[in-house]
C-alpha positions in Angstrom: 0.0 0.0 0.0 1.6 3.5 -0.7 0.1 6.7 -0.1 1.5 10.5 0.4 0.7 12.8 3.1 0.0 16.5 1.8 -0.4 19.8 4.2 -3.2 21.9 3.3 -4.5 25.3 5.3 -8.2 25.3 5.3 -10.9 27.6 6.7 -12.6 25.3 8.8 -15.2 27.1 11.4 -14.8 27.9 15.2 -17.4 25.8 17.4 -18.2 26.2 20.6 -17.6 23.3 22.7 -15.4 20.9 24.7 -11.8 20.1 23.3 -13.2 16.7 21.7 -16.0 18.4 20.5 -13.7 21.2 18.3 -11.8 19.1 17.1 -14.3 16.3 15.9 -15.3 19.2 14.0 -12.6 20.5 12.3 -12.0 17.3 11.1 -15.5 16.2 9.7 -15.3 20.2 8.0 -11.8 19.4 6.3 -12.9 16.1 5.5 -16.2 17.5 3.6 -13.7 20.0 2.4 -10.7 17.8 0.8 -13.9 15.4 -0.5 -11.9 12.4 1.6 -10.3 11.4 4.5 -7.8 13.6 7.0 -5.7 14.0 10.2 -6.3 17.7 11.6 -4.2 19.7 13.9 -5.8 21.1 17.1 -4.3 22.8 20.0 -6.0 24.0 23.7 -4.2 25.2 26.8 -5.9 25.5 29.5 -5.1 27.2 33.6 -6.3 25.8 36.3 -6.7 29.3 38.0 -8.8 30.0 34.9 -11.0 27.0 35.5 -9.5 25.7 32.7 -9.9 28.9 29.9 -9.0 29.3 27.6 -9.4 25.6 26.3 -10.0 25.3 23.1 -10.4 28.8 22.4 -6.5 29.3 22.6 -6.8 31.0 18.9 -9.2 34.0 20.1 -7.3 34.6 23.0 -3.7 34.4 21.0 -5.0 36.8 18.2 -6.6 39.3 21.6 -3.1 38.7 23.9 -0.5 37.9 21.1 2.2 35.3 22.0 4.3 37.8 24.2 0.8 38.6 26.6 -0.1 34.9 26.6 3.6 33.7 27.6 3.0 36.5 30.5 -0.4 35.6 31.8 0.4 32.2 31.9 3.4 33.2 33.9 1.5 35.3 36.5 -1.3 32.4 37.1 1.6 29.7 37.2 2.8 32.3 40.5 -0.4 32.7 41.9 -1.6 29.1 41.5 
């Protein structure tokens, strides 16, 4: 059996949910997408002194915080927790 592996950026949509749930998602929207079948790439962080936010969500809070306010957020609930 041989196949190839190709990397594709789709616009796939944002649901709310749990972390299973997104990503279930995604997948079943770039598999209707490429017309077959697919491995998607998902990512959630979550704090505990956040109750576990952002989660899932980890894109709208990025494009809000940027990397730099993130990285420092995380850093001052990693102190306080």
């Amino acid at each position: 059996m041989s196949w190839t592996l190709d990397s594709k950026e789709l616009n796939v949509p944002e649901v709310q949910g749990s972390t299973q749930e997104v990503a279930l998602a995604k997948c079943r929207s770039a598999a209707e997408q490429l017309q077959g079948p697919c491995l998607t790439e998902d990512t959630a962080l979550g704090f505990t002194a956040l109750k576990g936010l952002p989660g899932p969500y980890i894109k709208d809070f990025l494009s809000t915080l940027g990397h730099d306010g993130e990285s420092k957020n995380g850093r001052q609930l990693t102190e306080q927790g």
